[in-house]
C-alpha positions in Angstrom: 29.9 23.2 -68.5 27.2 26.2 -68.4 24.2 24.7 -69.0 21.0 26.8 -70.2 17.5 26.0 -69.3 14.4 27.4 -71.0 11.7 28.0 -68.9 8.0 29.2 -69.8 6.0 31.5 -68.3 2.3 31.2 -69.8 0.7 32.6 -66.3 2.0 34.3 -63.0 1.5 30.7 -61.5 4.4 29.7 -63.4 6.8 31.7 -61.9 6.3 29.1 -59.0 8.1 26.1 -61.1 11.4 28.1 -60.6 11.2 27.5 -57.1 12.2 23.3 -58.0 14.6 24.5 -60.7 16.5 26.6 -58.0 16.3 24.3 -54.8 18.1 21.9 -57.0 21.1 24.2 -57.5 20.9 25.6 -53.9 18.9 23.7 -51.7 19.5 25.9 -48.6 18.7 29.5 -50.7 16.0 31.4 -49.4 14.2 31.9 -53.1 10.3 33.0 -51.4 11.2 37.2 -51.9 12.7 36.4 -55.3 9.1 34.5 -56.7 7.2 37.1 -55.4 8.6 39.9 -56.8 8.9 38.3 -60.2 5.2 37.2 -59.7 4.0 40.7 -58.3 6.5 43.3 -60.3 7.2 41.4 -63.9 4.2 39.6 -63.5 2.5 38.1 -67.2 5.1 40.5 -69.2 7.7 37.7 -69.4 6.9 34.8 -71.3 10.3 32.8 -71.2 13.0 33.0 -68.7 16.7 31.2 -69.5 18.1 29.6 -66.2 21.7 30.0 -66.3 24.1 27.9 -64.2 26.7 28.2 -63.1 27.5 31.7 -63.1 30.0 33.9 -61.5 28.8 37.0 -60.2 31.8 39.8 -59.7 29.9 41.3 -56.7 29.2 38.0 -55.2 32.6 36.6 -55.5 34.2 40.1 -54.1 32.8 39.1 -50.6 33.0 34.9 -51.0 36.1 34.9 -50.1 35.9 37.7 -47.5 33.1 36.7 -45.2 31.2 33.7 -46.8 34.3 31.2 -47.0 34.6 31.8 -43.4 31.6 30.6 -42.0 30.6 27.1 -40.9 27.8 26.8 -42.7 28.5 25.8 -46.6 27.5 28.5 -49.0 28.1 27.8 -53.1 30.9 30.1 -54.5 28.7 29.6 -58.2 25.7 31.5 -58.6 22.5 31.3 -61.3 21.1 33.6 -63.2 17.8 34.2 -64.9 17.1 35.8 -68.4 14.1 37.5 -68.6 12.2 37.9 -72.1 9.0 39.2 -72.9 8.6 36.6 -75.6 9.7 33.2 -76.3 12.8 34.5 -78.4 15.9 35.4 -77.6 16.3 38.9 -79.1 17.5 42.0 -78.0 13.9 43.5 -78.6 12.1 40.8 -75.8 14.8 41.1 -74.1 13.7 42.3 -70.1 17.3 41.7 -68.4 18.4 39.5 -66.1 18.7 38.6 -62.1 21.4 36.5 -60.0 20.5 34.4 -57.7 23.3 33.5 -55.0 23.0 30.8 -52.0 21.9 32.9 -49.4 20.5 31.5 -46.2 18.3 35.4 -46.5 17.5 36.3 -49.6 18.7 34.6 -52.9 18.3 37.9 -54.9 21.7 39.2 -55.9 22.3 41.8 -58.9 19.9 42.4 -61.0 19.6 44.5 -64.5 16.0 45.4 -65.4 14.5 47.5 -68.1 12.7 50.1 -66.5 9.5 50.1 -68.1 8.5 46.0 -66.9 8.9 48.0 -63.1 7.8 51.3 -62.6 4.8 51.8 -60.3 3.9 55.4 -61.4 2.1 56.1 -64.6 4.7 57.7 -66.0 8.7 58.0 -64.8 11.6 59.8 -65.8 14.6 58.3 -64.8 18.7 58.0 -64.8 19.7 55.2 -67.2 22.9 54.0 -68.8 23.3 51.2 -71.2 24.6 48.0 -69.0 25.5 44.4 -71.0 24.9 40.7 -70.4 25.7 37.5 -73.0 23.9 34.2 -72.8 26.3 31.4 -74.9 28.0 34.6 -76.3 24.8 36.3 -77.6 25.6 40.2 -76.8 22.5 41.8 -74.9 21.7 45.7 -73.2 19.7 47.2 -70.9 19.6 50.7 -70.5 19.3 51.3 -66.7 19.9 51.4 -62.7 22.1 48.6 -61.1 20.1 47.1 -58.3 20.9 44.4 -55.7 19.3 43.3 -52.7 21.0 43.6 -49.2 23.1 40.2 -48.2 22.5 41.7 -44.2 25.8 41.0 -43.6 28.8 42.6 -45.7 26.2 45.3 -46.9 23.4 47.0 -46.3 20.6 49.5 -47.5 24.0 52.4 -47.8 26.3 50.3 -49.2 23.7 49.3 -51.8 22.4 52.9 -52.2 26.2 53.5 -52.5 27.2 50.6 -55.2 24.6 51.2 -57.3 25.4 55.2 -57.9 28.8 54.7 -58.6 28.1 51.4 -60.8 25.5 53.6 -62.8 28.1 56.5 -63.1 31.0 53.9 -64.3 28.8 52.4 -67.0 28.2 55.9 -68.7 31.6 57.8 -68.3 34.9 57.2 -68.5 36.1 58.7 -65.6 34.9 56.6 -62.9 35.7 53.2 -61.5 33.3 50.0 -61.9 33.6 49.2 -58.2 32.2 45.9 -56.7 30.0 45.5 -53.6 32.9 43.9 -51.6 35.2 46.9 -52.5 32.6 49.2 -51.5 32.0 47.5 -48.3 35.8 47.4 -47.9 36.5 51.0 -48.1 33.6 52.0 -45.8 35.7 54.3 -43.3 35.9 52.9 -40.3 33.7 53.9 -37.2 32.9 52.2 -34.6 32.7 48.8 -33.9 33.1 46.1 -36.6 32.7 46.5 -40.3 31.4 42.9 -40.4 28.8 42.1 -39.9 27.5 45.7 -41.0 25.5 47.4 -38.3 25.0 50.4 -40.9 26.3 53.4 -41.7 25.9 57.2 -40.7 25.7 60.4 -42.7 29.5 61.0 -42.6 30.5 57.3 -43.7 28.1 57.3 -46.9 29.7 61.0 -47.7 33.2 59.5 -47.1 32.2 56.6 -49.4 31.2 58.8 -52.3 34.6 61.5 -51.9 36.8 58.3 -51.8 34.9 57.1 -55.3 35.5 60.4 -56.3 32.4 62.5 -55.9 32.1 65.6 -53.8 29.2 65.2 -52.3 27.1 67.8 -50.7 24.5 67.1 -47.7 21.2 68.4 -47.5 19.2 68.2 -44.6 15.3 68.9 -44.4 14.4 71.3 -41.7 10.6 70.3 -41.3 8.3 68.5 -43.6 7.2 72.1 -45.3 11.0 72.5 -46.1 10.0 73.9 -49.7 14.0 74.7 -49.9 15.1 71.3 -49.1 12.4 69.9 -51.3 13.4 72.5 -54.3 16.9 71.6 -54.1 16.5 68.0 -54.4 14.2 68.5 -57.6 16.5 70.6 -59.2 19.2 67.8 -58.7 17.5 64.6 -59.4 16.4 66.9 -63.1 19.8 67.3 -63.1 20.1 63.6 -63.8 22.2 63.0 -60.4 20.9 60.4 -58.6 22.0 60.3 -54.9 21.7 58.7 -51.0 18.2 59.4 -49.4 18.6 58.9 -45.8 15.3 58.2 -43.8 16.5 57.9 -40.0 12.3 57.4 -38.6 12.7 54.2 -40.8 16.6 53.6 -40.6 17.0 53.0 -43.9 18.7 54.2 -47.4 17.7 54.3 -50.9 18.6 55.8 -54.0 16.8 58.7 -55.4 16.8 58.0 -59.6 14.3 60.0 -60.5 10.9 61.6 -60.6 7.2 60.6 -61.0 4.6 62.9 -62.9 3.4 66.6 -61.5 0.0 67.4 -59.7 -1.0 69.4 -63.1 -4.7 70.2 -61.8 -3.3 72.2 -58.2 -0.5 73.7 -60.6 -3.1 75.3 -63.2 -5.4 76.3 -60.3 -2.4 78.8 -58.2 -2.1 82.3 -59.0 1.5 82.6 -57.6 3.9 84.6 -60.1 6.4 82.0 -59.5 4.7 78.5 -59.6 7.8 76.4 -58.6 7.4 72.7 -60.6 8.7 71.5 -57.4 6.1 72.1 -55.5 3.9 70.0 -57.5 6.1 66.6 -57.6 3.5 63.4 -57.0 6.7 61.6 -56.3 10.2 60.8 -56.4 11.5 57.2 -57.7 13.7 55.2 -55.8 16.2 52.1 -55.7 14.9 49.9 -52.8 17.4 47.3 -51.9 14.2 45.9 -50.1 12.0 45.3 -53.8 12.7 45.5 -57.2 14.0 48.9 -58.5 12.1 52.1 -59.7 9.5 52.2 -57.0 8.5 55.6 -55.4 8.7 57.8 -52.5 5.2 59.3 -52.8 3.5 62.9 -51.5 1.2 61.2 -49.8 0.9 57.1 -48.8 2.8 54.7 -50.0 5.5 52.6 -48.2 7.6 55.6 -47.9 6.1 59.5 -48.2 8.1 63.0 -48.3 8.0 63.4 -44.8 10.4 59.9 -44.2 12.5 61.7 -46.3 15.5 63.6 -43.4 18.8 63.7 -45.4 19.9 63.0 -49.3 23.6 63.2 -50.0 23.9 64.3 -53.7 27.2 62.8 -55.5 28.7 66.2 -57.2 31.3 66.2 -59.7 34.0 68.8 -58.6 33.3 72.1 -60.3 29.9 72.1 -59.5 30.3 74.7 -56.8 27.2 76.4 -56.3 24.4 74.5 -55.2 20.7 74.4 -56.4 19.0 77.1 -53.4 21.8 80.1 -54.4 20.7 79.7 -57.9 17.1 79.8 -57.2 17.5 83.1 -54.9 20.0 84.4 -58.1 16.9 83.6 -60.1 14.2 85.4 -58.1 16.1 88.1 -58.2 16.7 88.7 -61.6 12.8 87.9 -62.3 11.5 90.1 -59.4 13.7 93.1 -60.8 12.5 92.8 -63.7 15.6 92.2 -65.6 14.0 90.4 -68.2 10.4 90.5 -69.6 7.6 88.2 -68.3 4.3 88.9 -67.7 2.0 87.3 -66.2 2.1 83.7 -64.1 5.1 81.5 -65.0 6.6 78.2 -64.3 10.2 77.9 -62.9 12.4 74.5 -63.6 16.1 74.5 -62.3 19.0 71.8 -63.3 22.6 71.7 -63.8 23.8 70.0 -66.9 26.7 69.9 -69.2 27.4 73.0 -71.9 28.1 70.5 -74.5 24.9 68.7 -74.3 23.2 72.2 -73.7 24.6 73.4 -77.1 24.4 69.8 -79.0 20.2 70.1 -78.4 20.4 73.4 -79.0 21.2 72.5 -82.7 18.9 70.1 -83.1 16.0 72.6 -81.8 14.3 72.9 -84.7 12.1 75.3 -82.8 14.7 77.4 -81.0 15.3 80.9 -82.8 18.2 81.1 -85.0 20.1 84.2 -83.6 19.9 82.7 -79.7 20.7 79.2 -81.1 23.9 80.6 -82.5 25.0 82.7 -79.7 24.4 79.8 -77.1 26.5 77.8 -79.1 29.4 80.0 -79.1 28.7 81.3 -75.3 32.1 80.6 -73.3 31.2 78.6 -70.0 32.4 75.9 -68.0 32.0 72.0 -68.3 28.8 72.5 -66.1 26.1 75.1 -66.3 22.7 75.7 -64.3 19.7 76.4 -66.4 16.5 78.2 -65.2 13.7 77.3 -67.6 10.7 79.3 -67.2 7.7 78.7 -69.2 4.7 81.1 -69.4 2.2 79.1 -67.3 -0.3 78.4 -70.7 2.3 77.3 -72.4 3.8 74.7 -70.2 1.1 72.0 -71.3 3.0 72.3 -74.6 6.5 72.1 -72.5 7.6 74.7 -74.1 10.7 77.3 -72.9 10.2 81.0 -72.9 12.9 82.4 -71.2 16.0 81.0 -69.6 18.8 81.9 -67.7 22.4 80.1 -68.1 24.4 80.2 -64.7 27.9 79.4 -64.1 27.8 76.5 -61.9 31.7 77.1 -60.6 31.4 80.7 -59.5 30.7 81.6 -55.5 28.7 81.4 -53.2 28.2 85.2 -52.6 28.8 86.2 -56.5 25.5 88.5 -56.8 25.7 88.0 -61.0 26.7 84.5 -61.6 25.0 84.5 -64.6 26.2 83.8 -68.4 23.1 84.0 -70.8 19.8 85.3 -70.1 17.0 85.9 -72.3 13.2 86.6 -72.7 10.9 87.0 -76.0 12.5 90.3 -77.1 16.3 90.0 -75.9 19.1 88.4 -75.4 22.0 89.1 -72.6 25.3 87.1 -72.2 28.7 87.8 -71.4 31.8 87.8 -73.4 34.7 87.8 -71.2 34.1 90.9 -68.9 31.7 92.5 -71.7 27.9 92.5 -71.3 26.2 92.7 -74.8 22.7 92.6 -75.6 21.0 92.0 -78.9 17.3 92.7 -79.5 15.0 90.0 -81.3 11.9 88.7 -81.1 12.0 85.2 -79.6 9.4 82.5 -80.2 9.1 79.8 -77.7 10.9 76.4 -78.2 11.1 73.2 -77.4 11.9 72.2 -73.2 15.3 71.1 -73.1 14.9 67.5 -71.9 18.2 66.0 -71.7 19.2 64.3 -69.1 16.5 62.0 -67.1 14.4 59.5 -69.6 11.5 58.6 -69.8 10.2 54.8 -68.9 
């Protein structure tokens, strides 16, 4: 029989009486990382956690039977799990999510669903979420966000986890990809050298491998020096994108996974006098799944665990007609603001990401503030499943985050194609294309409402 246990936590301290509850079930677990990250990360916020046992974890069991069957030493097929709730009711609205706990000789922490906002370390995040579910005695629960998991050591590591949890994430909000467990992941790791288990790691070309045979095609950007304001750029544009993806640091030999972004350095952004200010350039920080800690932590500017200059590699998971990548369409940009193509005075801010024409169009028609005449032609603009967007805001007005110009690129055409574009338009035009035809219809355009789509806020 399951049984439940109800557990409450009044003060940090009690976090502590887990430790009894959890020898008793696996005497042998290594529980100490597990207590202190509930203790230092979800701290006083939970009031009650549910101790369920026994429980069988997919991910667990997908490598039992592989690697921890075989060994001499006896390791528990079952595993627990804990219910977190930020009161002493079990209701969707308390409800924080949950973590397993598997006999592990390392590190007890297996899977674990969290709602975002119990976590993050930055004042404010913007992250990748999609709704994931758990039961307790056939109560239905939901989280909205990022899988997470610790590393056993053994069958996976910091990659594979970086790995799992992207195409988890991805196979929880569309249709089109495969939930995939941590001992299928490990399994299809392409082979290298020596043995796949134990894992000694894995390099650039095994993690891209990983993601093609999952059905990504993945693209590989590599930072130059720690001033690469390209490579930084790019991996903005992508990460607003809502694509989170592999960040290699090889100083550190280690792997995370980039899920989002932290606020921007608003005081050295009003204080340039560039006529581009790239938003990139004023990131405070990127936020990351750590197999090492609790999710939604951050690579930072400056200090921190991890800064911008651990940063070497990230391998971005693309979906296949996303041809042109993020530092073409800032050049295709430049160009058609240099030139003068459209209409902007003064100092302006420039933010790039991809995202789908449906959901372009679908807040398009909620905009209450978007202009009638461009609302209706980007809803009947012809473009493919995926289109780049250049919002540029009139530096003044991007405390309001308002949009007053864009451009709409098609994210399928060439590297080389000098006029990708399909939409462009400032405060007294609009351009698109029609098929081969170039039309252009004069009206005065107020600024709207930033398009804000596809990363949420925690």
């Amino acid at each position: 029989m399951i049984d439940f246990e109800l557990l409450e936590i009044n003060t940090v301290d009690d976090y502590d009486r887990l430790v009894d509850k959890l020898k008793n079930i696996f005497p042998n677990a290594v529980h100490e990382t597990l207590i202190i990250e509930l203790k230092q990360r979800v701290g006083p916020s939970c009031e009650m956690i549910v101790v369920e046992f026994p429980y069988r974890d997919y991910d667990f069991s997908s490598v039992y039977s592989s690697f921890y069957a075989k060994k001499h030493q006896s390791v528990s097929r079952e595993c627990a799990r804990l219910h977190l709730f930020s009161s002493h009711e079990i209701v969707q609205k308390s409800y924080i999510g949950y973590v397993v706990v598997r006999d592990s000789l390392v590190d007890s922490r297996g899977r674990a669903i969290l709602e975002p906002k119990f976590l993050k370390t930055t004042a404010k995040a913007y992250v990748v979420k999609s709704e994931m579910k758990a039961h307790i005695a056939g109560m239905p629960l939901k989280i909205n966000t990022f899988p997470w998991m610790a590393q056993d050591t053994d069958i996976s590591i910091c990659a594979h986890i970086a790995v799992w949890s992207i195409v988890n994430y991805y196979a929880n909000k569309y249709p089109n990809y495969k939930i995939s467990s941590i001992g299928e992941i490990s399994e299809k790791t392409p082979h290298y050298l020596g043995r796949k288990t134990p894992s000694e790691g894995l390099n650039l070309l095994q993690v891209s491998e990983l993601l093609s045979i999952n059905g990504f095609y993945p693209l590989v950007l590599r930072k130059r020096s720690n001033n690469d304001s390209d490579f930084f750029r790019a991996l903005y544009a992508y990460i607003e994108s809502g694509i989170p993806m592999v960040a290699a640091m090889t100083q550190k030999e280690h792997a995370v996974a980039i899920i989002g972004h932290g606020e921007f350095d608003m005081a050295k952004l009003k204080a340039s006098h560039d006529r581009i200010i790239y938003i990139a350039d004023y990131l405070s920080d990127f936020i990351i799944s750590d197999d090492n800690v609790f999710p939604f932590t951050s690579i930072t500017r400056s200090g921190g665990s991890y800064t911008f200059d651990d940063l070497d590699y990230v391998i971005v998971p693309l979906y296949e007609k996303m041809y042109l990548n993020a530092n073409i369409v800032y050049k295709r940009v430049e160009g058609l603001i240099t030139t003068n193509v459209l209409n902007i005075p003064g100092v302006i801010v420039l933010r790039v990401y991809l995202t789908s024409i449906r959901s372009l169009k679908r807040e398009a028609l909620k905009n209450s503030s978007m202009n009638e005449i461009l609302k209706s032609t980007l809803i009947k603009l012809l473009a493919p499943q995926f289109v780049w967007c250049a919002d540029i805001c009139i530096k003044d007005e991007y405390n309001d985050q308002l949009t007053s110009a864009r451009i709409i690129i098609d994210s399928t055409a060439g590297t080389y194609e000098n006029d990708p574009w399909l939409l462009m338009h400032d405060k007294e035009k609009i351009i698109f294309k029609d098929g081969q035809n170039i039309n252009r219809i004069d009206v005065q355009i107020d600024s709207y409402d930033m398009y804000k789509n596809n990363l949420k806020e925690a």
